[in-house]
N, C-alpha and C positions, 0 to 999 in steps of 0.2 A: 517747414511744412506750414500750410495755414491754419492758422490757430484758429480753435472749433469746439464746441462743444457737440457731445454725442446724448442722441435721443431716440424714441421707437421710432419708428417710419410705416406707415399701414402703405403697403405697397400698391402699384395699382396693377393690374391684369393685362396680361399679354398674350398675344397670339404667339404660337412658337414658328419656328426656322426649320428648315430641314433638320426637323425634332429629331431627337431619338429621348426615347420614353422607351419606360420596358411597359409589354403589353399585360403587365400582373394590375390588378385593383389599387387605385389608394390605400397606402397603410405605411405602416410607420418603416423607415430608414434601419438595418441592423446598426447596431453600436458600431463604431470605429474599433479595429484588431488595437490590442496594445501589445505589447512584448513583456512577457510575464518576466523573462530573466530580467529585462532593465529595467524593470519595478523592484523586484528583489534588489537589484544592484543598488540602486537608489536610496531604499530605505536602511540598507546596509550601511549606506557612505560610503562604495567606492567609487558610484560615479554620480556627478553631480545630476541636482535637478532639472528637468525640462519643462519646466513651466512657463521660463523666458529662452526659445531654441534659439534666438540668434539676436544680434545687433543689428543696427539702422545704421545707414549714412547719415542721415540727418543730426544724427547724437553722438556724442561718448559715451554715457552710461545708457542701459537698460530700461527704460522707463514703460510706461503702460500704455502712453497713448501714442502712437502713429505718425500725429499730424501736428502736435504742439509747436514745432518748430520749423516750420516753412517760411511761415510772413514775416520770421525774426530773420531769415536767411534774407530775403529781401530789402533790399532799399527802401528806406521808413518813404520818399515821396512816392515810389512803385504802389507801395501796402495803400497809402491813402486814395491812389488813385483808382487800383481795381475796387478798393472798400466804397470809394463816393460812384464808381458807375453800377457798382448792384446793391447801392444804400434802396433805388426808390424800391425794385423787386424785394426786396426787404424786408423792407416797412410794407406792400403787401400783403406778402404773404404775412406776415407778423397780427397786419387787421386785419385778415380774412378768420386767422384763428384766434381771436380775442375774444372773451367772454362778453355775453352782451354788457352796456355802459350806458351809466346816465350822464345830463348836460352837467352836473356837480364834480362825475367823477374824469380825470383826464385821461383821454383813449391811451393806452400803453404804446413805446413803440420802439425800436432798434436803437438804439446809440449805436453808433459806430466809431471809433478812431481810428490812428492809423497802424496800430500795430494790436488792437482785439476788435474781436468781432460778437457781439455780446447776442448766438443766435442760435439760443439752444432750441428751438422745434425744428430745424434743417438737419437731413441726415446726410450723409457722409458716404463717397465712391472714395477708396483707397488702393495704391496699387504697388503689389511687394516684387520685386525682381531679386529672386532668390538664387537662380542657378542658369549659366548658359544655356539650359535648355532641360525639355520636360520629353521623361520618356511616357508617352503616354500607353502604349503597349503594357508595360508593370503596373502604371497604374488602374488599365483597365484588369487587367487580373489580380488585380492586390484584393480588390472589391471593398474597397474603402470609399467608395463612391457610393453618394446615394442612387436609389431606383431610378429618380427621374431627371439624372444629367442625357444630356445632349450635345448632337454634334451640332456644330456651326461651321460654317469656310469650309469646304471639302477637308473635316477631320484637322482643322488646325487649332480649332477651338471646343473646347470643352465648354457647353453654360451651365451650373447647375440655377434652377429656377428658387430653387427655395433651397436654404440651410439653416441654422444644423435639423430643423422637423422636415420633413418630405413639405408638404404644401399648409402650414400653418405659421413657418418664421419669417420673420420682415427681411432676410439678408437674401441675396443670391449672388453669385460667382462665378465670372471667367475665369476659365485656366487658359495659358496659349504656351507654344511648344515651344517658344523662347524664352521658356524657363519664368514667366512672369503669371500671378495669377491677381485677380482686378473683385473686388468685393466691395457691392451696395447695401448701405441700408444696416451692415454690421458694427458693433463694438469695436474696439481695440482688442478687448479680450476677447469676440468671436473671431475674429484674423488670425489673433496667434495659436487661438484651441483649433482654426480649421488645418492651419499650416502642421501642425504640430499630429494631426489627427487623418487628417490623408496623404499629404504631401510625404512631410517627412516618417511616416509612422510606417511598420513592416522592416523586413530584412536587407531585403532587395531594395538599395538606392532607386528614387524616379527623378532626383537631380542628378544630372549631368555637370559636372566642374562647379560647385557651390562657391557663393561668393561667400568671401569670408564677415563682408559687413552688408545687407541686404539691402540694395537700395528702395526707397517709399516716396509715391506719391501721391495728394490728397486733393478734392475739393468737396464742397458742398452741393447740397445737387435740391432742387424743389419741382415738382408737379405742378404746374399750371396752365389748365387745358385752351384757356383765350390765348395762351403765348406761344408764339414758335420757338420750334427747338432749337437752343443756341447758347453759346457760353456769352455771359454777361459779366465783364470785369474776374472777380473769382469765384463764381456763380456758375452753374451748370443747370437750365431749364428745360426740361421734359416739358414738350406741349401736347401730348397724346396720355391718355392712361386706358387702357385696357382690363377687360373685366376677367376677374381669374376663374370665372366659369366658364370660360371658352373654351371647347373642347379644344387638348394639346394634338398634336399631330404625332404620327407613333416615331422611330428612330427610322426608320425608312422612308419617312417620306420627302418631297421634296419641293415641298413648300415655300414660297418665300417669304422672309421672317418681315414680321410687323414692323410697320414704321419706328415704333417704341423702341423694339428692341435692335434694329439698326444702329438707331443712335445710341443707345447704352453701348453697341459694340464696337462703334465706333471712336467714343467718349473713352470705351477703356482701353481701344488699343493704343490711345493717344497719351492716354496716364502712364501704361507699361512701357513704352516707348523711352517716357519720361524716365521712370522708375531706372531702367539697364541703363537713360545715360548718364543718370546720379552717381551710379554704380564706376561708368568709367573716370567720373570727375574725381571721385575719390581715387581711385588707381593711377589715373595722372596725380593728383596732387601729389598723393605717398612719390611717386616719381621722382616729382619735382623735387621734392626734400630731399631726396637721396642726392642727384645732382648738383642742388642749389652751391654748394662750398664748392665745387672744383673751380669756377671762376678765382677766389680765393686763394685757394691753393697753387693754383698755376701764377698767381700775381707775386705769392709769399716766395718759394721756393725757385721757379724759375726751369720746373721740371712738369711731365704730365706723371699726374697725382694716382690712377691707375693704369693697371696694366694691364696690356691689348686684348687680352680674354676676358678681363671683365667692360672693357670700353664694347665687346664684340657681344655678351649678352646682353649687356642694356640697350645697344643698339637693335635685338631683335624685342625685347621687352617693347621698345617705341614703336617697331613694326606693327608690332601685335597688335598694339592699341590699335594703329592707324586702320588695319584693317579690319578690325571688329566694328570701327566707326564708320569706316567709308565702303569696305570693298565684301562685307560679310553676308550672310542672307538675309539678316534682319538689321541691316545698314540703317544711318539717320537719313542719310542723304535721298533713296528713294521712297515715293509713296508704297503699300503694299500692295500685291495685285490686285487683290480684292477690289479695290478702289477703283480700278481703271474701267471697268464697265458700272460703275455705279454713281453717279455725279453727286447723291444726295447725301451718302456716306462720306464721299471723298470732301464735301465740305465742310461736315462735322469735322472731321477727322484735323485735318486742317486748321478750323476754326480753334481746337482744342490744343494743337501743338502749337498754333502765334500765343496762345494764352498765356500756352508752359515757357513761351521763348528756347522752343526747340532750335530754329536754326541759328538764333545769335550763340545760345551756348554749343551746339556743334561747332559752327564758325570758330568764337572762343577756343576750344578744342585743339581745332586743326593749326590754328596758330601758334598755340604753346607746343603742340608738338614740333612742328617746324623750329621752334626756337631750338627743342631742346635736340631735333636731328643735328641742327646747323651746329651747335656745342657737342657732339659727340663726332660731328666728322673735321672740327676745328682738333679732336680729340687726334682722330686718328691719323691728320696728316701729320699734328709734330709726332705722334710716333712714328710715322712710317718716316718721315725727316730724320730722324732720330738712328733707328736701323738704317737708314741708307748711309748716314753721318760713320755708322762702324764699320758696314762695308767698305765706302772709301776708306780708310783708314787700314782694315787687313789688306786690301790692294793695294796700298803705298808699301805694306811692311811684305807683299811678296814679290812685288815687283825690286823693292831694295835687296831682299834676298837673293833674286834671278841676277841682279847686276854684280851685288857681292860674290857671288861662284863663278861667274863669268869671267871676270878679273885673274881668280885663282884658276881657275883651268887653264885660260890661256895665258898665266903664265905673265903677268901683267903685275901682279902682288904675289910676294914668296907665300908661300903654303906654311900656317904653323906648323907643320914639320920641319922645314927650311928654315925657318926662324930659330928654331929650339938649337939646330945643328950649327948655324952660327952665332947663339950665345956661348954653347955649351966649347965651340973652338975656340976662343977666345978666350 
């Protein structure tokens, strides 16, 4: 992830989207439902804590923050280069909020290298791909949702404007029903208390097929109303801010959403996008490992190493993949509808996936898969070589049989009976 430091963020104001707002007064959020048995259970010690509910792609262990290790996954010349194209927005924004200075003392200002980014007043857009998909139905009745979430995209996105206070905290939240949810302006530790606190919290699952390691992606994001909105290097710049006294629009209506908030939605469909295809890098790799030795084995041996039932589920395993990447509803390879009547969106959107190097690592993808169809059906001719190899072989031993009886009926070779009667005369 790209390494980052986390700080407040005073948000700026937005006109809403074919809002939905409930039509009740500002006031405060009910508490998130918790499950009193798996409290009890907890403090019991039969089942473990949920303070940390899941792993990251990006890690092996557990850690607290999110984003620490993106720019380390990177190519140290990659890291220096998005670092030197958003050094000068930087060091902007860094003198714009600088305490005043005299000519004695020297103005503060970014260092950057190429693997830290030393920029603790920029907040932070994170995006967790938790589960193939969001039943938003349980969610909507679970009521673990604040008062004043909202639809977006005809009901495909969830926004909530403000978390965890109804209209006083600096974060706010895409959910989308591809299982992925997109959070600005939050902690580490507000992610995992939101995940923990609506997603996963109640009886009734609202993931559909949970990944077992979560995939995350991050950048930093800055307000500056001279600049157009646009990704600069690993920079995310908002050039619109909005005042949050604008009256919202209720959940009915049918508004259309602020230039601001376009590009946030578009910025996060472009993270989650990211996010699920981390998620499949990690499932190919685990793949890969699994595979990697039968080259080996087939070199050692001189035999295929499994057996056609398991050569025939890993072959649908590779399927799967391929069509969750290429052929599925929420595919890498297409833009989303959404985009197709909207040119302004669909360049964010765009602009943010050449960022993430969405298609080189799809591309990537589809080649390692290829590789490894082309080694499972290199699999399956020598067995099917193999079975045909034993066929022939009982066809040799029934056609010997057919000629063997043939002999003895007609009388061609004595019949062990005949034989036995002319030892036994003798």
């Amino acid at each position: 992830m790209w390494s980052r430091t986390r700080s407040a963020w005073r948000p700026g104001r937005w006109l809403s989207v074919r809002y939905v707002r409930s039509a009740t007064p500002h006031r405060s959020a009910p508490a998130p439902r918790k499950s009193t048995l798996r409290e009890m259970l907890e403090r019991g010690g039969l089942l473990p804590a949920t303070s940390a509910p899941f792993d990251f792609v990006s890690r092996q262990a557990r850690l607290p923050s999110a984003y620490t290790f993106r720019r380390t996954r990177l190519p140290v010349s990659k890291a220096k280069a998005l670092a030197q194209e958003s050094r000068a927005l930087r060091e902007q924004v860094a003198s714009d909020s600088a305490p005043p200075w005299t000519e004695a003392e020297p103005r503060p200002t970014l260092p950057l290298t190429s693997t830290h980014v030393t920029s603790g007043e920029l907040p932070e857009v994170a995006a967790f791909a938790t589960a193939q998909s969001y039943h938003f139905d349980v969610l909507l009745s679970s009521g673990r949702l604040p008062l004043n979430w909202i639809w977006l995209e005809d009901r495909e996105v969830i926004y909530i404007p403000s978390w965890p206070a109804p209209y006083t905290s600096n974060g706010s939240v895409f959910l989308f029903r591809s299982g992925c949810y997109v959070t600005w302006g939050m902690s580490s530790e507000q992610n995992t208390a939101f995940y923990r606190d609506v997603i996963a919290g109640g009886d009734v699952p609202v993931e559909e097929a949970r990944h077992e390691a979560v995939g995350d992606e991050a950048m930093e994001y800055v307000h500056i109303p001279t600049e157009a909105t646009r990704v600069v290097g690993d920079l995310i710049v908002l050039g619109q801010r909005r005042d949050d006294k604008e009256q919202r629009p209720s959940r009915a209506s049918s508004a259309v959403p602020s230039l601001t908030l376009q590009a946030r939605l578009a910025f996060s469909q472009g993270l989650a996008a990211s996010a699920r295809l981390s998620v499949e890098e990690s499932l190919l790799q685990h793949y890969l490992e699994s595979v990697a030795p039968i080259p080996a084995r087939l070199e050692a041996s001189g035999k295929v190493p499994l057996p056609r039932r398991d050569v025939i589920r890993k072959l649908g395993t590779l399927l799967h993949i391929r069509q969750r990447l290429n052929l599925g509803r929420d595919n890498f390879i297409d833009d989303p509808e959404l985009y197709w009547e909207n040119s302004h969106m669909e360049a964010l959107y765009r602009s943010i996936c050449s960022a993430l190097d969405m298609k080189p690592r799809t591309e990537a993808l589809n080649a390692k898969l290829n590789h490894c169809e082309h080694l499972l059906e290199v699999l399956r001719a020598l067995l099917t070589e193999q079975s045909s190899h034993h066929m022939e072989l009982i066809i040799i031993y029934l056609i010997a049989f057919e000629v063997g009886m043939a002999l003895v009926t007609h009388e061609y070779l004595p019949t062990p009976l005949e034989v036995w009667r002319l030892i036994v005369a003798e």
